[in-house]
N, C-alpha and C positions, 0 to 999 in steps of 0.2 A: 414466504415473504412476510415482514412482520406487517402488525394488523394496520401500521399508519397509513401504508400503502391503501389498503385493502379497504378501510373502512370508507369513504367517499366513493359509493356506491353509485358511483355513476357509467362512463362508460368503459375505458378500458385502465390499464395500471400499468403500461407501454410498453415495452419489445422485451422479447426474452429471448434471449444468445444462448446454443446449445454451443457447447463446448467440445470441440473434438480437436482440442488438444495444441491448439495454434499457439505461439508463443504472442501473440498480438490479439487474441481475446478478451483480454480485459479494456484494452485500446477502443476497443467496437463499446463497450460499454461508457468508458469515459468520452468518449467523440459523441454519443447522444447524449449523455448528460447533462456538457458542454452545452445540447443544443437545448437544453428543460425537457427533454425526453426520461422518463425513467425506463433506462435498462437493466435487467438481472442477470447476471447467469445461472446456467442449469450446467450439469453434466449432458453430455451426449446421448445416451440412454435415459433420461429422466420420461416417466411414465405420463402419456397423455393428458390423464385425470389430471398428474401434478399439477401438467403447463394449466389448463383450462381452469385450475382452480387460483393461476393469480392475475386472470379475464386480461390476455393478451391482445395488444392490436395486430400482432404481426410476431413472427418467428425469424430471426436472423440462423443462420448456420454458420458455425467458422468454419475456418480453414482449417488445417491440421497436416500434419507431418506424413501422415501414413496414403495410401494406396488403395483406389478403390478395387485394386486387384486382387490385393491381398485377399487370402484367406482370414476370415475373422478380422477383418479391418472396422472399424467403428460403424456401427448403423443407428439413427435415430428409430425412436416407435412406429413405425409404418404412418399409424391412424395419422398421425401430423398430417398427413397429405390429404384425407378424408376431412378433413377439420374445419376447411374453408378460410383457415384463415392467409393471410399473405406472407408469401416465401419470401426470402432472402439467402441466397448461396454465394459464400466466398471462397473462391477457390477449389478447395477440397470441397465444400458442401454445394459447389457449384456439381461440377463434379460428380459428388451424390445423384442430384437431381438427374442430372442426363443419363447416369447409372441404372438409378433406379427405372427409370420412363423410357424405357425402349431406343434411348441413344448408345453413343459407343463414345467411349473414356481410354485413350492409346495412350504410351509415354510419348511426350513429345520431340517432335525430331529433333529442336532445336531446347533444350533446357531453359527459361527464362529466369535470368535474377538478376533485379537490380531494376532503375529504371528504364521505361517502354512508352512510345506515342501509341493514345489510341485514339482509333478514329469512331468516330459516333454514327452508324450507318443507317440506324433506321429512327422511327420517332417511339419513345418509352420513356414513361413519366419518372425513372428514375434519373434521364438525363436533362431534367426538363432545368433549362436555366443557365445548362453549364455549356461549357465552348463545344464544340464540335470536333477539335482534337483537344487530346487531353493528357498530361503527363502525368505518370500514376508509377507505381510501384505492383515487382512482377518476382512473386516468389511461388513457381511451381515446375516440377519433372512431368506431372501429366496432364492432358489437354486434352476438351471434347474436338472429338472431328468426324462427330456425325448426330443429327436430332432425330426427336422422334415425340409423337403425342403432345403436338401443339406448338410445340417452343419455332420461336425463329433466332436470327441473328441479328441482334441491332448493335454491337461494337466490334471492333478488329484491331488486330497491331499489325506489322507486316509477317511477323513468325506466329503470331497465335488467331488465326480466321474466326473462331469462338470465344474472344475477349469479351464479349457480354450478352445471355440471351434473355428470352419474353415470352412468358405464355401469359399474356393479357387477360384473356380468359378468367385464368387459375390467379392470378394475381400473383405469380411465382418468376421471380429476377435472379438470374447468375451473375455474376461476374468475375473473370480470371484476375483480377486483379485487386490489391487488396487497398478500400479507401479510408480504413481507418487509421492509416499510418501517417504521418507528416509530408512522408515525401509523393505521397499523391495530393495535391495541394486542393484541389478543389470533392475532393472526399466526404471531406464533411457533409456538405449540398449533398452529394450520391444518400448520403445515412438522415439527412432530412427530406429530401424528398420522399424516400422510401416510409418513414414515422411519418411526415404530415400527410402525404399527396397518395401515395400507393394504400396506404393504413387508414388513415384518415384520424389519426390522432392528434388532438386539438388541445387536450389537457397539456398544462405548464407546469414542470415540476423544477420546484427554486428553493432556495434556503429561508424565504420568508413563509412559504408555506408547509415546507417541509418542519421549523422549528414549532409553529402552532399546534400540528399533525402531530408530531412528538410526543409533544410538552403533554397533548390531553391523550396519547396512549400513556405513557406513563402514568399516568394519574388513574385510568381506567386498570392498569396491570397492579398497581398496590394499594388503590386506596389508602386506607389509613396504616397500612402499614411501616412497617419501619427497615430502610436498605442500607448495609453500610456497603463501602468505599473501600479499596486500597488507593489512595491518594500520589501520585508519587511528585506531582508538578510540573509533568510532560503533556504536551500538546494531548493528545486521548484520552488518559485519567482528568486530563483537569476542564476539558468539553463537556466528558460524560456528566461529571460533578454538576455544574453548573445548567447542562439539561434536567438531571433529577431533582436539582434545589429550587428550578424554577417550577417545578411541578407541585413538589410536596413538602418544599420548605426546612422547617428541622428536623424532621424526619428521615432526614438523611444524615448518616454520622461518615465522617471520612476520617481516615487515620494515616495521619502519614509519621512509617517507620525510619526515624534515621539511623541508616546501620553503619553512620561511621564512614563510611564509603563515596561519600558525596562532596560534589564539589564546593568551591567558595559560592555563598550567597542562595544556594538549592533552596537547603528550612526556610533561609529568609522569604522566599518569593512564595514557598505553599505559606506559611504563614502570613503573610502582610497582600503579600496581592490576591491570594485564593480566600486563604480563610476569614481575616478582615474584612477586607475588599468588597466581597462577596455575600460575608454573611454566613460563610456554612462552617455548620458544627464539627469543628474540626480537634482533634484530639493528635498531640505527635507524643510518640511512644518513642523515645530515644534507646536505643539497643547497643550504641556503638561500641563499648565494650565487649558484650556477650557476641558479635560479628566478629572481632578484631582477634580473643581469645581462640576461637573455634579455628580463624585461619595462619594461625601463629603456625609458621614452617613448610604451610604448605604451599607446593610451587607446581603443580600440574593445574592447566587452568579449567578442566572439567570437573577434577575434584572442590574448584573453587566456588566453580556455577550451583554444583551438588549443594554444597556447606551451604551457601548463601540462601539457595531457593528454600532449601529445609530450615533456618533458621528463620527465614521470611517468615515463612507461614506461622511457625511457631509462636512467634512473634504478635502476628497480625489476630491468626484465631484467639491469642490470651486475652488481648485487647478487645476483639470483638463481642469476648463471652461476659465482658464487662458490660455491656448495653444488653437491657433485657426487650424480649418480645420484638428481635428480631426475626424478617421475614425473607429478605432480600439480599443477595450479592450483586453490586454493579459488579459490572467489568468493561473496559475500552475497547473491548474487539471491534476489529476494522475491514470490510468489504474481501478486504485479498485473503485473512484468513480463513473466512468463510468459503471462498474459492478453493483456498489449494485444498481444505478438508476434504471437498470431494471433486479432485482432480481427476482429468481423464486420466491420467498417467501412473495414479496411485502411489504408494509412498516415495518418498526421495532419501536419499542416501543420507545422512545424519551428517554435517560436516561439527558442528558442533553444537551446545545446546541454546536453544532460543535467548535472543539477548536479554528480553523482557524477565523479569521473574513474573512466574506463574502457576499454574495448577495450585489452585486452594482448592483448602484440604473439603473432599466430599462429604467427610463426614459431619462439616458443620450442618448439611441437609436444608441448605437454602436454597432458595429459587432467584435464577439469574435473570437481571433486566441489564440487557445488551445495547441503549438506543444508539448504537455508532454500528451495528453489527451490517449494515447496506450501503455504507458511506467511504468512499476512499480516502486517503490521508487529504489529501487538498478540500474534499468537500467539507473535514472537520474543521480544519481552519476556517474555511467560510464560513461553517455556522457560528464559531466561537467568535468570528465578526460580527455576525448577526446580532449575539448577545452580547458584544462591545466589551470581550473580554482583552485584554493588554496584548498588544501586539509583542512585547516579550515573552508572554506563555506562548502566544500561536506560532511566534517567527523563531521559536528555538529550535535547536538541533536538537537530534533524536540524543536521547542517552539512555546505554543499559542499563538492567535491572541492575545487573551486578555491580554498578560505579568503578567507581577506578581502581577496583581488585583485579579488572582484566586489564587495568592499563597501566598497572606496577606487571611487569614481567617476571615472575618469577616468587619469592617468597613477600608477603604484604607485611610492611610494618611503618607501623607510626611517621617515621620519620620521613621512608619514602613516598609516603600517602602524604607530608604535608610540602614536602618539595615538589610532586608532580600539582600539589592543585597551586600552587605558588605561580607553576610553568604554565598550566592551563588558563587560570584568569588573566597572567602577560596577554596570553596567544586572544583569549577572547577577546581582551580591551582595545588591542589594535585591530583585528579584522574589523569590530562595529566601529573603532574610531576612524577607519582607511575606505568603510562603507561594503568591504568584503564580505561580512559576518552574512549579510544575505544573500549576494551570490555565489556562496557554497553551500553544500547540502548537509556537511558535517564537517566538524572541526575541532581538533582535540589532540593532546598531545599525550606521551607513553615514555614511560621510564624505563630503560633499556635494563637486564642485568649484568652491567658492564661496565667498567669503568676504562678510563682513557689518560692519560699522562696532558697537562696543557701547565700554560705558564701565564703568570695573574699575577700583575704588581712584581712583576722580576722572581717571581718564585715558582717554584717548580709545583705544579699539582698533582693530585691522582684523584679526580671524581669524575660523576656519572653523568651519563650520556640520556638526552632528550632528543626524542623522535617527534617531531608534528607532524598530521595527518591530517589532509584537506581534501575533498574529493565533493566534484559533482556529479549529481544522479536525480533520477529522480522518485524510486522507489528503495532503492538500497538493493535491487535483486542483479544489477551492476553500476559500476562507476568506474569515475577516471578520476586522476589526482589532478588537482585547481592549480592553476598557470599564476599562483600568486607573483606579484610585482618583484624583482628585487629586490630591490631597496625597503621593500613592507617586512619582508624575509631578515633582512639585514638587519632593521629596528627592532621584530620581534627577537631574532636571537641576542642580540644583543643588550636587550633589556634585561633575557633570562641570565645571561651567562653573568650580566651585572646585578641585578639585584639577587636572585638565587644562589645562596650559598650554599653548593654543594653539587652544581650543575658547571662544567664546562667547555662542555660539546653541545650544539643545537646540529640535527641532523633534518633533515626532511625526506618523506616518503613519494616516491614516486613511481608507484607501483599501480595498476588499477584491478579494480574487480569484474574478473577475473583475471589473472591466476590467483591473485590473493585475495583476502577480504578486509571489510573495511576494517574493523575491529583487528588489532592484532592475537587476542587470543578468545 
């Protein structure tokens, strides 16, 4: 855990969520957060020492996929249980607990998924406050139905008699049912009760003290040293910035490369609202020919990501060897990638490569200052409220490293690069003027390779074809495509197909993630 946590030596540095693999585990972490709880996660196996050295009030267990039957099924350190500190089992880690302690863990007769009433049978401070039956969410094939070594029963459904147990004692709580999901409505309560009343953790963790915490480890991590920046002017890069410039001032050099690939108004906003704005020493290294030349014919779009990430770097490292007595690399990393790195589940199948550019180069032999590396995307935007940074950097849509080279379909050039952001600023101008721009999570449109016959002022046409792509989500790891208005639909195509010469099809995508992804390539 980084030292911001750590250094306010006082009681504990709040719950720590082992991970066995549930797809709703990082849910458990943001449902306390939510509450000014700081929770982390750990892998499933993370070694005792670890947990105890970032002074836990309590140990949550997720849920998980697998079977305490299983041969080689996931097991936490034993010593956890030796440790004193207060349990928490969901589901599978419920599960565990009865596993481990002399109960019995059968499939159950009746499968439960979906939602379930349950009834509150005995008294335990984890239900303390909430109704007495309770609508919750029920995703498991196995179910204790037998205790052992203290535990009792204090909740029920009518198919699952072990809906939630107690060893008061031990300070250790099951529950079959999982309350860090939405559709267990009164959950939350379950995950504060459990942090204030069971744990006894009283510390408040918020972005007012969270940004002070920061501000003076950064300052503590480089002193007088000197960090640059890959700048790009997306919500993460342009947080991170603005935490190290409150820290250490000019001392931080940011560089933002335009590679040509960007949309209308990008430069303008790292320059005028970041860099002016702001204050920070900001340096734009315009590239966009040397990009443009490199992708001249090429139409596979991972050879595209390849060309661009190695040009980035190239780019960025010439620039940065221009500032001497450099010490430091920011970077924007964010809470989930910290996660999946050490996922219970270990690598994932490569569907294609990371949209961000990334991986600078090691050999520049700098030392990384991460301050976003604990934070999930929404808590960056709060902080960047904090620091009354423009609700246009916080409230933007995500956009790739690569810019609109994945979103010319096929070979990139000039022309179509300046008709797609033609198409793109129509689409943005109305969603923010229709008041849509915010209730979508992404929004952008894509130049087909394809052309279409239409007819314009009585004449016969042959041009290309514009896809818009709208979807909400709320982390990008799925989405659905946005129920935009007709008639919004109708003004934005219509705009394009009128002012954009060379467009005269507008198409829309309504596809969601998964099968497909948000990005077309």
């Amino acid at each position: 855990m980084s030292a911001v946590l750590q250094k306010e030596n006082k009681t504990t540095s709040g719950i720590i969520i082992l991970d066995f693999g549930s797809q709703y585990t990082q849910l458990i972490a943001r449902r306390l957060r939510e509450l000014e709880v700081y929770a982390e996660i750990l892998p499933y196996h993370a070694k005792l020492e670890d947990i105890l050295a970032r002074r836990p009030a309590g140990i949550v267990l997720s849920g998980g996929p697998d079977s305490v039957h299983r041969k080689g099924s996931p097991r936490p350190d034993e010593r956890i249980f030796d440790s004193g500190l207060p349990l928490l089992g969901i589901c599978y880690g419920m599960q565990l607990l009865v596993a481990l302690h002399g109960g019995k863990v059968s499939p159950a007769q009746k499968r439960e998924y979906g939602f379930a009433e349950v009834e509150v049978t005995g008294d335990c401070p984890l239900f303390e406050g909430l109704d007495r039956r309770l609508k919750v969410w029920m995703s498991h094939g196995d179910g204790a139905d037998r205790l052992d070594n203290g535990f009792k029963i204090v909740a029920k459904t009518s198919t699952a008699p072990f809906a939630a147990i107690s060893d008061e004692g031990k300070k250790w709580y099951g529950v079959q049912f999982h309350p860090e999901v939405v559709h267990t409505p009164q959950g939350a309560r379950l995950l504060e009760n459990f942090a204030r009343k069971v744990c006894g953790h009283a510390e408040r963790w918020n972005m007012r003290s969270l940004l002070d915490s920061t501000v003076e480890e950064i300052k503590a991590q480089v002193g007088n040293g000197k960090v640059v920046c890959a700048l790009s002017g997306g919500v993460d890069s342009s947080v991170a910035a603005a935490l190290i410039h409150r820290a250490i001032g000019k001392n931080l050099h940011c560089i933002f490369v335009d590679t040509g690939l960007l949309r209308v108004g990008d430069r303008d906003k790292a320059e005028n609202q970041l860099g002016e704005a702001l204050g920070l020493n900001l340096k734009v290294a315009d590239a966009s020919k040397l990009f443009l030349s490199r992708l001249k014919g090429v139409k596979d779009p991972e050879r595209k990501r390849k060309i661009i990430g190695k040009t980035f770097i190239e780019v960025f490292d010439k620039e940065a060897r221009k500032i001497t007595g450099v010490d430091f690399l920011a970077q924007g990393t964010l809470y989930p990638d910290v996660i999946e790195s050490v996922s219970v589940h270990g690598p994932s199948v490569v569907i294609k490569s990371h949209h961000n550019v990334g991986g600078l180069p090691k050999k520049m032999h700098l030392k990384l200052v991460e301050p976003l590396r604990f934070l999930f995307k929404d808590e960056v935007r709060a902080l960047g409220r904090e620091m009354g940074l423009p609700q246009d950097i916080l409230g933007a849509h995500p956009f790739p490293g690569p810019g609109l080279a994945i979103r010319v379909l096929g070979a990139v050039t000039p022309r179509l690069l300046d008709l797609l952001r033609k198409a793109d600023l129509i689409l943005r101008e109305e969603l923010k003027a229709s008041g849509w721009y915010d209730k979508t999570w992404q929004a952008f449109a894509v130049i087909l390779p394809t052309k279409s016959v239409g007819v314009m002022g009585d004449e016969r046409t042959y041009d290309n074809t514009i896809c818009l792509r709208c979807v909400d989500s709320v982390d990008g790891m799925t989405a659905d495509w946005s129920r935009l208005p007709h008639d919004l639909l109708q003004k934005i195509s219509s705009r394009i197909v009128s002012e954009v010469k060379g467009i005269n099809r507008v198409a829309y995508d309504v596809t969601s993630k998964p099968p497909a992804t948000i990005e077309w390539e």
